[in-house]
C-alpha positions in Angstrom: 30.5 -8.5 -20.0 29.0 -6.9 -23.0 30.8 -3.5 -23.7 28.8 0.0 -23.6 29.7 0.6 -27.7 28.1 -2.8 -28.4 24.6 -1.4 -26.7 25.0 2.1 -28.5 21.9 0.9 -30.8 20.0 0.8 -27.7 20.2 4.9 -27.2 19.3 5.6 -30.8 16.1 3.4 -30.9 15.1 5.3 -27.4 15.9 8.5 -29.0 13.5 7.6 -32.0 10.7 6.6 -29.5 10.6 9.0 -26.9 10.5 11.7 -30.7 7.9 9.6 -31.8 5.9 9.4 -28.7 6.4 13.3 -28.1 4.7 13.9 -31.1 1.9 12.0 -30.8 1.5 13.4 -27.6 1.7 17.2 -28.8 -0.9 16.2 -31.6 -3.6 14.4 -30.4 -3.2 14.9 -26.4 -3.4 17.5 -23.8 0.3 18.8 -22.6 -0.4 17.4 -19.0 -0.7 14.0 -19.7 1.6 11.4 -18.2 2.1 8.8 -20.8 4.7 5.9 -19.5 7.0 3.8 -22.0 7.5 0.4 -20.7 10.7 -1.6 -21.3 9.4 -5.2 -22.6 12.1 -7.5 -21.8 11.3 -11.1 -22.8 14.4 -12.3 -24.0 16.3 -9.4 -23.2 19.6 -9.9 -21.5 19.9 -8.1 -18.0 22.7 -6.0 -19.7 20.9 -4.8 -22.0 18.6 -4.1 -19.7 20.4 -2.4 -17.3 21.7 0.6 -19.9 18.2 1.1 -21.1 17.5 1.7 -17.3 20.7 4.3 -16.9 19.3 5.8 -20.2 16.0 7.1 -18.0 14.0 4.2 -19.1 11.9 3.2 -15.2 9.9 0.8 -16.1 10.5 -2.7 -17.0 7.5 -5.4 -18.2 8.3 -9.0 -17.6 6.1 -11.4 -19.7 7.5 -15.1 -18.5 7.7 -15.5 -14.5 10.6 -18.0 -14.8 12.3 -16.2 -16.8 12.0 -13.0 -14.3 13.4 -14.9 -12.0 16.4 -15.8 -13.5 17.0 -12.1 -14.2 15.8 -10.3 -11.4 18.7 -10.0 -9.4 20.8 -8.9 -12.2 18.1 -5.8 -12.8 19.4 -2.3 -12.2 17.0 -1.9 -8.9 15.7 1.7 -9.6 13.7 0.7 -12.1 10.0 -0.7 -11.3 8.9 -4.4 -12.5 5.4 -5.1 -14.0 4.0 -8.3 -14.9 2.0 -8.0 -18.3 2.2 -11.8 -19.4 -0.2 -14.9 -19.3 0.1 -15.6 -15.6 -1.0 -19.3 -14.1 -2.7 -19.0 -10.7 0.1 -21.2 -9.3 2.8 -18.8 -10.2 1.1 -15.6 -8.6 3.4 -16.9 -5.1 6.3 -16.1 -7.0 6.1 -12.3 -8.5 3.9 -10.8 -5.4 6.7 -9.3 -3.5 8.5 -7.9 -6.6 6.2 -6.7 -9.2 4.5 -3.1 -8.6 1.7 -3.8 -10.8 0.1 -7.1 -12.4 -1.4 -5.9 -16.0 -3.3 -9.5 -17.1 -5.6 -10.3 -14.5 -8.3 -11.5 -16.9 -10.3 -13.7 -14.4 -12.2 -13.5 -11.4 -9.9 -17.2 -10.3 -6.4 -15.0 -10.7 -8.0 -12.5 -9.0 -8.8 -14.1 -5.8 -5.0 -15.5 -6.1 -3.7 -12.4 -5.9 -5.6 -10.9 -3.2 -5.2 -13.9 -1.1 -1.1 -13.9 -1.4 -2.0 -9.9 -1.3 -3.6 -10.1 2.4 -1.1 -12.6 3.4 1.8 -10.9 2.6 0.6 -7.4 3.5 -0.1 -5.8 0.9 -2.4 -4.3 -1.8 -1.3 -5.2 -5.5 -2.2 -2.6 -8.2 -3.7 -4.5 -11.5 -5.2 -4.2 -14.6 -7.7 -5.9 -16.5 -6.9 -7.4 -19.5 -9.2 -7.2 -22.4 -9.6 -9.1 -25.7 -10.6 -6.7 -27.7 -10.3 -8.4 -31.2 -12.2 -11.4 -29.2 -8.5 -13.6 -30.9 -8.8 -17.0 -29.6 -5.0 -16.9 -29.6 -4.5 -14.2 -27.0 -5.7 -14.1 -23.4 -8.4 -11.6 -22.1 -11.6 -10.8 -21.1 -14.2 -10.6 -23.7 -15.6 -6.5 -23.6 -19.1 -7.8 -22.9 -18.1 -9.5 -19.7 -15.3 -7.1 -18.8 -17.8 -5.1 -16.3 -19.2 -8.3 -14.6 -15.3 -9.0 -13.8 -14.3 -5.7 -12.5 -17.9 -5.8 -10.2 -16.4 -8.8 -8.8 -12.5 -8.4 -8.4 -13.5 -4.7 -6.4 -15.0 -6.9 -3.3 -11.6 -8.8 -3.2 -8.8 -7.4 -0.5 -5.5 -6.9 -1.4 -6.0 -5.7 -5.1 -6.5 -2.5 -6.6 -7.7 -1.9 -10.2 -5.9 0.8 -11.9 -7.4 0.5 -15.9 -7.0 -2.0 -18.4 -4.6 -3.4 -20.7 -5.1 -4.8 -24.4 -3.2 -6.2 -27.3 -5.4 -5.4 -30.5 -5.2 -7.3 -33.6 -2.2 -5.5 -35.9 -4.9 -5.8 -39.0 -6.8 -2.9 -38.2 -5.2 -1.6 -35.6 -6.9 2.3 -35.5 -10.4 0.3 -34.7 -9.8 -1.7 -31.9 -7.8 0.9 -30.5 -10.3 3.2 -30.7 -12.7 0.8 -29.9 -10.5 0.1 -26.3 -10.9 3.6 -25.7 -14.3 4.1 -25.7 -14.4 0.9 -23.2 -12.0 2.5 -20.8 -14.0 5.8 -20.6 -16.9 3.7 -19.8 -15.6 2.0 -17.0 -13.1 4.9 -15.7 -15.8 7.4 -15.6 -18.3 4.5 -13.2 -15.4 2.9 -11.5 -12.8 5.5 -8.9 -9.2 5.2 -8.8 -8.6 3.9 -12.7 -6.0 5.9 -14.1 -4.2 3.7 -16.5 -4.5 2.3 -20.1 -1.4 0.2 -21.2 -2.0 -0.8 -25.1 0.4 0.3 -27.9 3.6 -1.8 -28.7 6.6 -1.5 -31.2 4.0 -1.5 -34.4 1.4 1.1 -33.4 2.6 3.0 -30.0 2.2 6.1 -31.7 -1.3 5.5 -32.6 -2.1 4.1 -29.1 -1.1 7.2 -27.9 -3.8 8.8 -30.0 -6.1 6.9 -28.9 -5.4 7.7 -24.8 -3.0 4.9 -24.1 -1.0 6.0 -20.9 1.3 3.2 -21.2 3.1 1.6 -24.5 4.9 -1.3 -23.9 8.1 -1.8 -26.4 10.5 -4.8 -26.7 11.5 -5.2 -30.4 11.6 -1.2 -30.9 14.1 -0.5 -28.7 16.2 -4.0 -28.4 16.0 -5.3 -31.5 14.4 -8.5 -33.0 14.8 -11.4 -30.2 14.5 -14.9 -30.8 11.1 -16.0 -28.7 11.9 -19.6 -29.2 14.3 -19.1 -26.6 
């Protein structure tokens, strides 16, 4: 059982966020707006976890389902799960009844998964589309050009919802593909109803994200501390 004192670290790196975040917020963005911080987990022990949970923290963002799985149980329950990793169609069966929102649908295939384990389990599953917007062959996403086509397509499936987008810039020049994600998401919010979210911004450049109109950063390494992904 890992001991409160060894987890202090924890409150201090969520202090330092949630003062960094404020002031990008009172800066560059109107006093009403809801911007979320996401707890990234991957690696994270349920522990740890669980007292960045007590400490306010309500949302949690799982990036491996296997790895949710193992922990799930062990999660403080108040807290709402996202999915925001690379998800494989034949995985969807196993995260449908316990994630709130899926944040990497990137094809019209994972789409029409998820709706159909939607509709057959009763329920509509909030998601986001995620975009490519450094067009990195390393990372998954929709390229920009092809991003409306997608959305077009995924709004006739049942069981789904699209709520905005989600992005993982390149680090090198951060400012312009965040900017650039912006201008996409205004696009498509202002022709498509019922998008209200923009998740981009991590541990590096959350603060900027904000800036740019993120509503949701997601931070693993800024608040737990380097992990080791190997694991």
């Amino acid at each position: 059982m890992t001991n409160s004192n060894d987890l202090a670290y924890i409150d201090e790196n969520l202090r330092i966020i949630r003062e960094r975040c404020a002031e990008a917020k009172e800066k560059y963005r109107s006093p009403d707006d809801n911007i979320r911080i996401m707890a990234v987990t991957k690696t994270v022990a349920p522990e740890a976890v669980n007292h960045a949970v007590k400490l306010g923290l309500d949302l949690l963002g799982e990036n491996r389902v296997q790895e949710y799985l193992s922990k799930a149980e062990a999660y403080d329950k108040s807290a709402e799960v996202q999915f925001i990793g690379h998800l494989q169609t034949n995985k969807v069966k196993y995260i449908i009844n316990s994630v709130s929102m899926i944040q990497s649908v990137d094809s019209l295939r994972l789409g029409q998964e998820i709706s159909r384990l939607a509709v057959k389990n009763g329920r509509v599953m909030d998601i986001l589309c995620e975009v490519n917007i450094g067009g990195e062959d390393s990372k998954s996403g929709i390229a920009p050009a092809e991003l409306k086509q997608l959305i077009e397509e995924l709004r006739e499936l049942e069981g789904i919802r699209i709520r905005g987008l989600m992005t993982i810039p390149p680090p090198s020049d951060s400012d312009l593909f965040l900017g650039r994600m912006k201008e996409l998401y205004d696009s498509v919010s202002s022709e498509y109803e019922g998008m209200d979210t923009l998740s981009m911004g991590m541990t590096h450049d959350y603060a900027e994200a904000i800036r740019y109109g993120s509503t949701l950063v997601r931070i693993g390494t800024g608040l737990f501390g380097a992990r080791d992904y190997s694991k």
